[in-house]
Structure formats: structure tokens, C-alpha cells
C-alpha positions as CSV (number, residue, x, y, z in Angstrom):
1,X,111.7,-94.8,110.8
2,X,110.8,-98.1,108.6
3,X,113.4,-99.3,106.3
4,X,111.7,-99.5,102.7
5,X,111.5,-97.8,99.6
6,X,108.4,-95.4,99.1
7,X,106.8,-94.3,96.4
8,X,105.2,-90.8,96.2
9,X,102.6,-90.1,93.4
10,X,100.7,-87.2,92.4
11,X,97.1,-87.6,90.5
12,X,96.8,-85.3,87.6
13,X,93.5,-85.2,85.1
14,X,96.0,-86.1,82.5
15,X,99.1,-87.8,83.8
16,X,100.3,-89.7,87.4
17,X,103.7,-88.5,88.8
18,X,105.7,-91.3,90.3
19,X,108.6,-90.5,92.7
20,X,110.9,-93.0,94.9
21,X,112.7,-92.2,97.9
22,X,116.2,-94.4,98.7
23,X,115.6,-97.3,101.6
24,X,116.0,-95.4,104.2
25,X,113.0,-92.6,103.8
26,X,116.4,-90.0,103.3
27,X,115.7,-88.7,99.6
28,X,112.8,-88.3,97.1
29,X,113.8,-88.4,93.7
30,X,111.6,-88.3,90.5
31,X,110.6,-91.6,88.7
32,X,108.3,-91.2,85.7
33,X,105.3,-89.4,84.7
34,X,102.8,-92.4,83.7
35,X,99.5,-91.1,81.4
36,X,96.4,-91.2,83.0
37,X,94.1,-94.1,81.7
38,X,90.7,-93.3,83.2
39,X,88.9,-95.6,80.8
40,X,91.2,-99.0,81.5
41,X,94.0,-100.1,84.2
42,X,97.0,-99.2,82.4
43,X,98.1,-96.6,84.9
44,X,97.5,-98.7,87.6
45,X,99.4,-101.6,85.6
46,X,102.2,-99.2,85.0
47,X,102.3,-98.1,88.7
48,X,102.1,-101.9,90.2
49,X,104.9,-102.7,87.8
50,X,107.1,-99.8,89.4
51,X,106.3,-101.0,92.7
52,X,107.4,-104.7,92.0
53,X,110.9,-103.5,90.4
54,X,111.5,-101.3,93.1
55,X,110.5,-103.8,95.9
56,X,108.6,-100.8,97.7
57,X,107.2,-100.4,101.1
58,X,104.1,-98.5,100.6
59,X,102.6,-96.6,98.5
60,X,101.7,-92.7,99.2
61,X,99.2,-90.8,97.4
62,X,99.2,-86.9,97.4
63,X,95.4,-86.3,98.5
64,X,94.1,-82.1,97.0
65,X,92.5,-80.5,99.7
66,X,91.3,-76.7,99.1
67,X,93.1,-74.6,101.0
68,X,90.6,-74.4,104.1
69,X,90.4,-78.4,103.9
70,X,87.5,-78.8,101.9
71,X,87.0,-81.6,99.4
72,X,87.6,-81.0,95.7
73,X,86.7,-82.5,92.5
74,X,90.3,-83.2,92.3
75,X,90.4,-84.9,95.9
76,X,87.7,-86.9,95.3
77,X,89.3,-88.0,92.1
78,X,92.5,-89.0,94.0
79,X,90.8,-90.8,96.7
80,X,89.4,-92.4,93.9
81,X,92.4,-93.5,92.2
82,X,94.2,-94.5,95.8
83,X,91.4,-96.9,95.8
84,X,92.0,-98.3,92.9
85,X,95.7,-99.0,93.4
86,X,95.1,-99.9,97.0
87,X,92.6,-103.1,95.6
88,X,95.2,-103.7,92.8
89,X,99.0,-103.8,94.7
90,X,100.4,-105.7,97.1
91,X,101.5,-103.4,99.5
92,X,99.4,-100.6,101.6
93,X,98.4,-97.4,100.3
94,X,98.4,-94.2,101.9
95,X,96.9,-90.8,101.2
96,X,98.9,-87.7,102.5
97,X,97.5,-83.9,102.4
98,X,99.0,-82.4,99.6
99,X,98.0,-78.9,99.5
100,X,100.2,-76.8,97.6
101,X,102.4,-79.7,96.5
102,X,102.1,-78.2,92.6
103,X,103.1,-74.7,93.6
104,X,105.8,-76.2,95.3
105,X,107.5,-78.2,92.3
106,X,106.9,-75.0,89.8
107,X,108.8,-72.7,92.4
108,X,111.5,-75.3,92.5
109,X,111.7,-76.0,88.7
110,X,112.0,-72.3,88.4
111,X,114.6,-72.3,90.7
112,X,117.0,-74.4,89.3
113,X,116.7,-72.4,86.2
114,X,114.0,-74.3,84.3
115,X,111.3,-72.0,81.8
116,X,107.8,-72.7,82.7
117,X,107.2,-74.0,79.3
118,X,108.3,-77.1,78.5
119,X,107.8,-78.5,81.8
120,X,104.5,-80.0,82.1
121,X,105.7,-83.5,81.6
122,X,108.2,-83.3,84.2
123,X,105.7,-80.8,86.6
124,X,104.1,-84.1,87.9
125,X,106.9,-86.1,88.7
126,X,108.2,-82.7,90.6
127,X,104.9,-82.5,92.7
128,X,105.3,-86.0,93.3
129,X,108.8,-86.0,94.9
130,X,107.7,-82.8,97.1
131,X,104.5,-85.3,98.1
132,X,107.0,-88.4,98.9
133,X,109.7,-86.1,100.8
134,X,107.2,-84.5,103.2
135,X,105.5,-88.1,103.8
136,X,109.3,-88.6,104.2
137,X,109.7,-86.1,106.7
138,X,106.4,-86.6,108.9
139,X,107.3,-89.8,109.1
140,X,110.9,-89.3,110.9
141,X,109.9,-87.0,113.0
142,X,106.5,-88.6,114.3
143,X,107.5,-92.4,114.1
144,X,104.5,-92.7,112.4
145,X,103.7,-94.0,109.0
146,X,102.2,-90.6,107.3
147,X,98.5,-89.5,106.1
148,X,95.7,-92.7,106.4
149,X,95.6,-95.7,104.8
150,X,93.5,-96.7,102.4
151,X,91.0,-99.6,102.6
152,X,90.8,-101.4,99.1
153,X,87.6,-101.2,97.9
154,X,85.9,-98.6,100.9
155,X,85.4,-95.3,101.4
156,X,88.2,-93.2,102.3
157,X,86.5,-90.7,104.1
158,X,86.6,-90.8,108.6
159,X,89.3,-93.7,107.7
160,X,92.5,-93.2,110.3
């Protein structure tokens, strides 16, 4: 397993979850939600800024497959927006399969006791931190960084 902080982050129409796991790939936590800028680079400003203070590793982005693996809207938007941070940040970009990564954080926040209302602005920074930790734990028990990487400024699609 690499030593390095990680950050997970789930792509939303609206908002961007941000997680961080500890420097050893142990423990996902939540970050911040950042709001979606689709018409600038102000997520992508915000995102490169929480990369720099936390000296991170790589970046991994939670890719939305359909259940039987087809593309989406939503996955082509998030292959869209890997790009973007993959051409803007220093450090690699990954995109891991995400599928029912959402689901996931609402059947957690409900189990610790939290209402489903009221939790849309911490829903994506949940989804985010079950993205990161199963990156996480792919990783340590493969030995191999998780998902593909991203090539800044190509296609995502057939990449390893």
C-alpha cells in the first residue's frame, strides 16, 4: 500500500463531495461539500486548493455506472469533470466504479440516527468517503493503485 493522503470525490449536478483518508490509506473521513461551478473553474480551484493543503497522493473520482455497467448521463458527466481536474492538478487522477456509492451514504446517515431531511449538504461528502474507503480497500488488498487513471485532456473511455 502507498503512503499518501487520498482524496475521494463524488460529482453531483449541484455540488462535489470531497473526502480525505489519513496517510496511510487506513480511514476515509469527510472534507467538504464544494458547489458545482459548471460555467467557470471555481470547483476545480476549490478542489486543487484542497489538494495542495493536504499534500495528497492522488486524486480518486467516483465514476456512476448503471447498475448493468452501462454509461450514464451522470458518468459521462464525471468523466468529464475527472478530466478537468486531471489537466488542472498536480497529481494523478483516478476514476473508481461507484455504483451505489449514494445509497450507501443515505443507509449510513440513517444509521447513525440522522433524518433524511436536512442532509443533502452533507449526503455528498458521505458518498464521497464510501468512494475514497473502497478505493482504500481495493487498494490494500490488490497492491494496486484502484479504478484507471485519467489522461488530462483524452478520452477516458478503453483507458487502463
Amino acid at each position: 500500500m502507498r503512503t499518501g493522503i487520498r482524496l475521494g470525490i463524488d460529482v453531483g449536478t449541484a455540488r462535489v463531495g470531497v473526502a480525505s483518508s489519513d496517510l496511510h490509506g487506513i480511514l476515509a473521513t469527510p472534507v467538504e461539500t464544494v458547489p458545482r461551478d459548471h460555467d467557470g473553474s471555481d470547483d476545480v480551484a476549490r478542489i486543487a486548493a484542497i489538494v495542495a493543503e493536504r499534500a495528497a497522493l492522488e486524486v480518486v473520482v467516483g465514476e456512476p455506472m448503471a447498475l448493468s455497467g452501462r454509461r450514464t448521463a451522470s458518468t459521462e458527466d464525471a468523466i468529464g469533470f475527472a478530466s478537468r481536474l486531471a489537466a488542472a492538478l498536480p497529481v494523478p487522477v483516478r476514476l473508481v466504479d461507484e455504483r451505489m456509492s449514494t445509497v450507501s451514504a443515505h443507509q449510513a446517515l440513517r444509521s447513525a440516527g440522522r433524518k433524511q431531511k436536512g442532509t443533502r449538504p452533507i449526503i455528498d461528502q458521505a458518498a464521497a468517503v464510501v468512494i475514497l474507503q473502497h478505493a482504500l480497500d481495493s487498494e490494500r488488498g490488490s497492491g494496486r493503485p484502484p479504478g484507471r487513471a485519467v489522461d488530462p485532456g483524452a478520452d477516458t473511455e478503453g483507458a487502463e
